[in-house]
C-alpha positions in Angstrom: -50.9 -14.4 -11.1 -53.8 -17.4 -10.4 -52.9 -19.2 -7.2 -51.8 -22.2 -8.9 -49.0 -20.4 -10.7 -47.4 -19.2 -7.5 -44.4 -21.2 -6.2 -45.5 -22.6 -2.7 -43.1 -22.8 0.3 -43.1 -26.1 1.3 -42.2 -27.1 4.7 -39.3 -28.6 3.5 -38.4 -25.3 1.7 -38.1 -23.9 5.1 -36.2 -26.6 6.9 -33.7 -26.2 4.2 -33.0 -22.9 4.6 -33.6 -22.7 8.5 -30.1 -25.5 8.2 -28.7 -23.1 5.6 -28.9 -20.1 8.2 -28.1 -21.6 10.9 -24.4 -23.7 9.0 -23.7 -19.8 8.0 -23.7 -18.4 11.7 -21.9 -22.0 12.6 -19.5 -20.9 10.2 -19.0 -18.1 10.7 -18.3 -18.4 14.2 -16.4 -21.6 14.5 -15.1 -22.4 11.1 -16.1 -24.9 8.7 -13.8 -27.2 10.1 -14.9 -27.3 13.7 -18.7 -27.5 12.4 -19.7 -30.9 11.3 -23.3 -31.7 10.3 -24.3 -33.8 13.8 -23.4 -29.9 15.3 -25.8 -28.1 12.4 -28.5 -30.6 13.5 -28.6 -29.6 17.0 -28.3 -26.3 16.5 -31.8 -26.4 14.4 -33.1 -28.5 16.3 -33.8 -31.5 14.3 -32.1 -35.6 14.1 -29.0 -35.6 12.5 -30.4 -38.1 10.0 -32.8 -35.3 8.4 -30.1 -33.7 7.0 -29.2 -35.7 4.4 -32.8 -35.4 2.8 -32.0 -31.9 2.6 -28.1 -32.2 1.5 -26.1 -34.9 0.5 -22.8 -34.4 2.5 -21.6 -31.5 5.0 -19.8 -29.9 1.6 -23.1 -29.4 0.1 -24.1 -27.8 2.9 -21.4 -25.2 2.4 -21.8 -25.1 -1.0 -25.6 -24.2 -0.2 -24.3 -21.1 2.3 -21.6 -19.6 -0.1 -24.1 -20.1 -2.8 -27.1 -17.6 -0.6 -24.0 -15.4 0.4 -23.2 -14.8 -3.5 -27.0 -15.2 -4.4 -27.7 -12.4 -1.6 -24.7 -9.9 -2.5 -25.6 -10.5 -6.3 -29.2 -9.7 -5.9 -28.6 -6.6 -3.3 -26.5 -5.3 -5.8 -28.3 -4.7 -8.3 -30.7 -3.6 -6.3 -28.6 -0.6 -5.8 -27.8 -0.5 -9.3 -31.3 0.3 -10.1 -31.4 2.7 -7.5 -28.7 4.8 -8.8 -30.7 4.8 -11.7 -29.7 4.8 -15.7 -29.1 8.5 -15.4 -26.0 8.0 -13.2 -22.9 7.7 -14.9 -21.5 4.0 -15.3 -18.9 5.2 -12.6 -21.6 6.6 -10.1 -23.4 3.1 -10.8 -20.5 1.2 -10.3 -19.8 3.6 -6.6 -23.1 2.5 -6.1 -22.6 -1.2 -6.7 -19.5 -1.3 -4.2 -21.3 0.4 -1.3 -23.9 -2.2 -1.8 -21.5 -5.1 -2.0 -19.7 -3.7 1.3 -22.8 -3.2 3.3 -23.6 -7.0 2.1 -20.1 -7.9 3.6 -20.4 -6.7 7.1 -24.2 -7.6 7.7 -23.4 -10.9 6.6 -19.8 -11.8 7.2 -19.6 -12.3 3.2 -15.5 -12.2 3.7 -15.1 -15.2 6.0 -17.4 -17.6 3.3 -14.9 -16.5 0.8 -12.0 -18.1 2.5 -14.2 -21.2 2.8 -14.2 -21.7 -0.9 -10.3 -23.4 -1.5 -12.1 -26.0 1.3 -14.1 -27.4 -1.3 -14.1 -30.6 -3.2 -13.2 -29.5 -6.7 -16.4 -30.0 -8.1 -18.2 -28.3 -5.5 -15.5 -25.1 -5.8 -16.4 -25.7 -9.8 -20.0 -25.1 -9.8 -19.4 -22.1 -6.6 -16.9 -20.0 -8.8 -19.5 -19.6 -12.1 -21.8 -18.3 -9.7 -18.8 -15.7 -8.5 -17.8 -15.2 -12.2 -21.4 -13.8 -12.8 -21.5 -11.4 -10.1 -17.8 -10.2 -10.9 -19.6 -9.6 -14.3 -22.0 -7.2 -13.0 -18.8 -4.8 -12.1 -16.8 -5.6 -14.7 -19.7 -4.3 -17.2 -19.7 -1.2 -15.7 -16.3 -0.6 -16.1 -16.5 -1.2 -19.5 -19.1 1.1 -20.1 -17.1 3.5 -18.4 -14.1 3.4 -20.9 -17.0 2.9 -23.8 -17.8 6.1 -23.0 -14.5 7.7 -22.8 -14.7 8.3 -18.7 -11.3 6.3 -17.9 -7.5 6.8 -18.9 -6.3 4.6 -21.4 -3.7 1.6 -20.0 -5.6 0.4 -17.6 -6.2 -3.3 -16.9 -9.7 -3.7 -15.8 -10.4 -7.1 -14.6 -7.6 -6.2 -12.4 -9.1 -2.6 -11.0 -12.5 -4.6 -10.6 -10.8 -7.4 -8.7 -9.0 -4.8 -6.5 -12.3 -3.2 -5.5 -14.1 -5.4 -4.6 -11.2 -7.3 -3.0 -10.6 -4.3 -1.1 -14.3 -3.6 -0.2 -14.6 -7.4 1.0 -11.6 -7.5 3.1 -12.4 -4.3 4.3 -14.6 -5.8 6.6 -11.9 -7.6 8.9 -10.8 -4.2 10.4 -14.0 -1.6 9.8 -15.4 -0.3 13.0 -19.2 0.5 12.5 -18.7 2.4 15.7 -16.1 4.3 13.8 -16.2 7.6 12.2 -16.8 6.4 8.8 -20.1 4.6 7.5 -19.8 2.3 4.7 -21.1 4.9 2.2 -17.7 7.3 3.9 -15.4 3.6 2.6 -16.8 3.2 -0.9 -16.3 7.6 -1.6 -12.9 6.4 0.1 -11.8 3.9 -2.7 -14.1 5.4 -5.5 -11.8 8.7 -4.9 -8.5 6.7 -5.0 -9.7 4.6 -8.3 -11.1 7.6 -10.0 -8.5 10.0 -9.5 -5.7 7.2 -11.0 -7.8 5.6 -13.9 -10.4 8.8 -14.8 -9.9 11.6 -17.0 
C-alpha cells in the first residue's frame, strides 16, 4: 500500500484515545457517576475545555469506552476463532470464542462497562446495543452451526444458552482469583463441560 493510502494517526487521534483510556480506568475505579469530565481532564493531563473537541458531552465519552471494550472483545474474539481454526468443530470454536471473551473480561474489567450501559441516554444506549447485538452474533452463529450439523439435542433454546454463556463468562470475573487454581482456559472447559453434556448428543 503507497504511503498516501495509509490512514495517518493524527495527533488528535491519540489525544482521543489517551481520554478514552484514561475515562475507562476512571471508571472503572470510581464509577461513572463519581467521574465527571473536569476529573478525565486532569487525569490526562490537558484543560478541561479540550475535551469537548474530542466529545460532545461526558455520555459520549462513555459511549466511546463501552464502544473500545465491545470493539476490543469483538475483535479478540475472533481472533481466537481463527486460531481454532475451520477444522475445529463449531462447538470447539465456540469453546474457543468464550475463553477469548473471558480473558478480554478480566484484563480489561469488560463486566463493570456493562453495567454502565442502562446509565445512558437512550440514544446513546441505542447506537451501544447494535454494536453488542453484532458480537452476540458471532456466538450465536456458532451455535447454529452446531445444531446444522446435528452436534446439539433437539429443544433447546439458543439465544438463551448463548446469553447464559457469555453472561456467565462475563460475571465470572467479579469472583475469579487469577491466583487461584484455575486459569481462564480451566473456566471456559468448566462451562463448555456443563453446556455440552446438557444440550450435546
Amino acid at each position: 500500500m503507497p504511503p498516501s493510502a495509509k490512514a495517518k494517526i493524527t495527533k488528535a487521534d491519540k489525544t482521543r484515545a489517551r481520554l478514552i483510556e484514561v475515562a475507562t480506568r476512571l471508571f472503572q475505579e470510581h464509577g461513572s457517576g463519581e467521574v465527571t469530565v473536569r476529573r478525565i481532564a486532569a487525569a490526562a493531563k490537558i484543560e478541561a475545555g479540550s475535551i469537548y473537541y474530542h466529545f460532545a458531552s461526558r455520555d459520549e465519552i462513555m459511549r466511546a469506552v463501552l464502544e473500545s471494550g465491545v470493539g476490543g472483545a469483538h475483535e479478540e474474539v475472533m481472533q481466537a476463532i481463527a486460531k481454532a481454526g475451520p477444522d475445529c468443530s463449531p462447538l470447539e470454536r465456540f469453546r474457543a470464542a468464550l475463553s477469548a471473551h473471558f480473558k478480554y473480561t478480566l484484563r480489561r474489567h469488560f463486566s463493570s462497562r456493562m453495567k454502565e450501559i442502562r446509565r445512558l441516554p437512550k440514544r446513546l444506549r441505542d447506537h451501544h446495543m447494535k454494536q453488542e447485538r453484532e458480537y452476540a452474533a458471532v456466538f450465536a452463529g456458532l451455535l447454529k452451526e452446531a445444531q446444522r450439523k446435528g452436534l446439539l439435542r433437539p429443544g433447546f433454546d439458543l439465544p438463551v444458552v448463548r446469553m447464559l454463556a457469555i453472561g456467565a463468562l462475563t460475571w465470572a470475573a467479579e469472583w475469579y482469583d487469577p491466583a487461584g487454581a484455575k486459569s481462564p482456559d480451566d473456566v471456559a472447559d468448566e462451562l463448555m463441560r456443563v453446556l455440552t453434556g446438557g444440550i450435546a448428543r
